[in-house]
VOZA-256175 format. One line per field, with one value per residue: residue number from 1; x, y, z of N, C-alpha, C in turn. Coordinates in steps of 0.1 Angstrom, whole numbers, plus 5000, padded with zeros to 4 digits. Example, Ala and Ser with C-alpha at 12.3 -4.5 7.8 and 13.67 -1.06 7.14 Angstrom:
2
seq [1, 2] .
n.xx [5132, 5128] .
n.yy [4943, 4978] .
n.zz [5078, 5071] .
ca.xx [5123, 5137] .
ca.yy [4955, 4989] .
ca.zz [5078, 5071] .
c.xx [5132, 5129] .
c.yy [4967, 5000] .
c.zz [5078, 5079] .
This chain:
79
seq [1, 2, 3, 4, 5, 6, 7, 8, 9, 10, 11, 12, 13, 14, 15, 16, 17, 18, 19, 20, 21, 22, 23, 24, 25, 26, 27, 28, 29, 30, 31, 32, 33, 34, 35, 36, 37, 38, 39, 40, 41, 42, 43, 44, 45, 46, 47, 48, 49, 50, 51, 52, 53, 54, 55, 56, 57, 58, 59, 60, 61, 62, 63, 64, 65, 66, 67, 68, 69, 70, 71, 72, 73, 74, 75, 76, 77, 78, 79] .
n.xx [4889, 4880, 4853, 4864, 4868, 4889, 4890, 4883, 4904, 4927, 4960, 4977, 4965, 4963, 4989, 4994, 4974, 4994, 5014, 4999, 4993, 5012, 5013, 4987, 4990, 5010, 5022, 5037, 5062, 5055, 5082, 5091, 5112, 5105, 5084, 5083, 5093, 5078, 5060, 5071, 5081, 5055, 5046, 5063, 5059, 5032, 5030, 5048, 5028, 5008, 5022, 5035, 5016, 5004, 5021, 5026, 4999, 5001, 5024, 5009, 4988, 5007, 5016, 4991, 4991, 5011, 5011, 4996, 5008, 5033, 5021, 5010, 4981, 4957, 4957, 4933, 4915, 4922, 4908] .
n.yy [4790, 4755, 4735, 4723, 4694, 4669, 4659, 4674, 4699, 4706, 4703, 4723, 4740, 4719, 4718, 4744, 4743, 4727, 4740, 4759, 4747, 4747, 4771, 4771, 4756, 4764, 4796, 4820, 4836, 4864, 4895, 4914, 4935, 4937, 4947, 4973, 4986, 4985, 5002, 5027, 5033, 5037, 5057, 5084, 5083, 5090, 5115, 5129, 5130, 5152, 5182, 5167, 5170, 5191, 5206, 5191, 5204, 5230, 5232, 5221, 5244, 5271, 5254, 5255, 5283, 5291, 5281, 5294, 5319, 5307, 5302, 5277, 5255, 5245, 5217, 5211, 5227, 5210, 5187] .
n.zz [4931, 4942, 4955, 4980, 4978, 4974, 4951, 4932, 4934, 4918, 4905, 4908, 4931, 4953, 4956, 4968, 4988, 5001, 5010, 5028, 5047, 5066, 5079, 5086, 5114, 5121, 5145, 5146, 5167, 5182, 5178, 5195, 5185, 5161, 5161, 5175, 5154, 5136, 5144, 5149, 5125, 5117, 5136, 5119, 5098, 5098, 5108, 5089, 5071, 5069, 5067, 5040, 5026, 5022, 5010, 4987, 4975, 4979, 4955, 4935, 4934, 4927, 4905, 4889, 4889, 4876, 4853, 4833, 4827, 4818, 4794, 4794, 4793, 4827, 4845, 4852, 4835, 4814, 4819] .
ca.xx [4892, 4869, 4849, 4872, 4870, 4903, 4891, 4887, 4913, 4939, 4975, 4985, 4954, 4968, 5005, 4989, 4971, 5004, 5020, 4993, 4992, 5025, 5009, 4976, 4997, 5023, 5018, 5051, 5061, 5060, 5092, 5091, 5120, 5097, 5065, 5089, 5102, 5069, 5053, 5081, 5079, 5041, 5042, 5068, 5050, 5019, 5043, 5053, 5017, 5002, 5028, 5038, 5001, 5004, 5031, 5017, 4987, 5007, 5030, 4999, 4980, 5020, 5020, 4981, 4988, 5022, 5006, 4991, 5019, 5044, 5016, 5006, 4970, 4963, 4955, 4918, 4908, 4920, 4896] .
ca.yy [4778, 4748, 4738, 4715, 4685, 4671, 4650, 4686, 4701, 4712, 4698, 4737, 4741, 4710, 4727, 4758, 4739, 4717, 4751, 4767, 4736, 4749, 4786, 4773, 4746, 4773, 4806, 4826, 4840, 4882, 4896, 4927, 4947, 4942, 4954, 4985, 4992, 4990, 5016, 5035, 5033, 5044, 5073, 5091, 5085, 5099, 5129, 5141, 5134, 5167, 5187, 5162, 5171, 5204, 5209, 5189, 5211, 5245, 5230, 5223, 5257, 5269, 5252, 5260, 5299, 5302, 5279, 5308, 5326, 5302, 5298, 5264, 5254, 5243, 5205, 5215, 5232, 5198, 5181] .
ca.zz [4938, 4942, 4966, 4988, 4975, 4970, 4941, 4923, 4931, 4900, 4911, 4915, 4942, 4961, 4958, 4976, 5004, 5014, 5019, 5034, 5065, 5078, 5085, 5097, 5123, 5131, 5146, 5151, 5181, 5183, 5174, 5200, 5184, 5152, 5170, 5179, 5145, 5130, 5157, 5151, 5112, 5112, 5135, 5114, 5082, 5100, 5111, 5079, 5061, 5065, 5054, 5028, 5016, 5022, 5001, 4972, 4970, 4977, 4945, 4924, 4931, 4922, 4889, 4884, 4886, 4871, 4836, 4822, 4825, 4810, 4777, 4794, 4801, 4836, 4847, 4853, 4822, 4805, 4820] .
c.xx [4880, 4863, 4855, 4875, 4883, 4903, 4886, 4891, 4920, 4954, 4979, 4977, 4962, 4984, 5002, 4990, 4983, 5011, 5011, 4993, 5004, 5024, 4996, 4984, 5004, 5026, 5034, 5054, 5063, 5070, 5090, 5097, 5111, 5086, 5068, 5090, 5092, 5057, 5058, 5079, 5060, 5037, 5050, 5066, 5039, 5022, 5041, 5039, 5012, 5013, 5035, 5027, 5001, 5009, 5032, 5006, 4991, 5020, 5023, 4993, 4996, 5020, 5002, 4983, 4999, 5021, 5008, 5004, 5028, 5036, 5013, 4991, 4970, 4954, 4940, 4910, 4913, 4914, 4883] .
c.yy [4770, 4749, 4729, 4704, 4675, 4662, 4660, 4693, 4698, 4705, 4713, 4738, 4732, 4709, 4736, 4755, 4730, 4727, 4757, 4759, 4740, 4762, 4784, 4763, 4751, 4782, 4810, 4833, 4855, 4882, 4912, 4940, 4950, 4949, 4969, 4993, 4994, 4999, 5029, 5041, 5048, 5061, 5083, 5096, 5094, 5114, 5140, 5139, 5143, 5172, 5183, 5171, 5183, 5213, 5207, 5198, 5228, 5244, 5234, 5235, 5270, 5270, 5256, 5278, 5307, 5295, 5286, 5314, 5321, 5299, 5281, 5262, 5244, 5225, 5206, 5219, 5219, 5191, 5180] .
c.zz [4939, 4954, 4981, 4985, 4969, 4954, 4933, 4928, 4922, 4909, 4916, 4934, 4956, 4971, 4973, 4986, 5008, 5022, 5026, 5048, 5071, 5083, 5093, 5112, 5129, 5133, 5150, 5156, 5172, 5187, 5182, 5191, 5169, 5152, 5167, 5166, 5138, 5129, 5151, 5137, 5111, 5117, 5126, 5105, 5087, 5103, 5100, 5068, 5057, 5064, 5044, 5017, 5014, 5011, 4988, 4967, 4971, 4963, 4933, 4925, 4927, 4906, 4882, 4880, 4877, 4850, 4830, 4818, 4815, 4795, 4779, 4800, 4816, 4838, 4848, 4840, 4811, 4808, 4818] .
């Protein structure tokens, strides 16, 4: 982007900033039930993280030990 000047600015640039004056001019009120739902959202995810991860890494040590067996090398020794 330039440096302000509106006598360089690109036509797109100029585009940009007419829509950008209706977000610096107008702040939009907090949406409680969205506050809620996005609270709500994150602890769940944070919930099931560790044994998401858990479960990925007792998969991969899994498919690392049963490779050999099946005649497949394991993700590590390709490296």
């Amino acid at each position: 982007m330039s440096t302000g000047d509106d006598e360089e600015l690109t036509p797109a640039e100029r585009a940009v900033g007419a829509h950008l004056v209706v977000l610096r001019t107008e702040t939009p009120p907090a949406d409680r039930a969205l506050i809620r739902r996005v609270v709500a959202t994150a602890r769940w995810q944070r919930a099931l993280r560790a044994p998401l991860r858990l479960a990925g890494v007792f998969l991969s040590a899994l498919g690392d030990a049963l490779g050999p067996l099946l005649g497949r090398r394991s993700r590590r020794a390709r490296r």
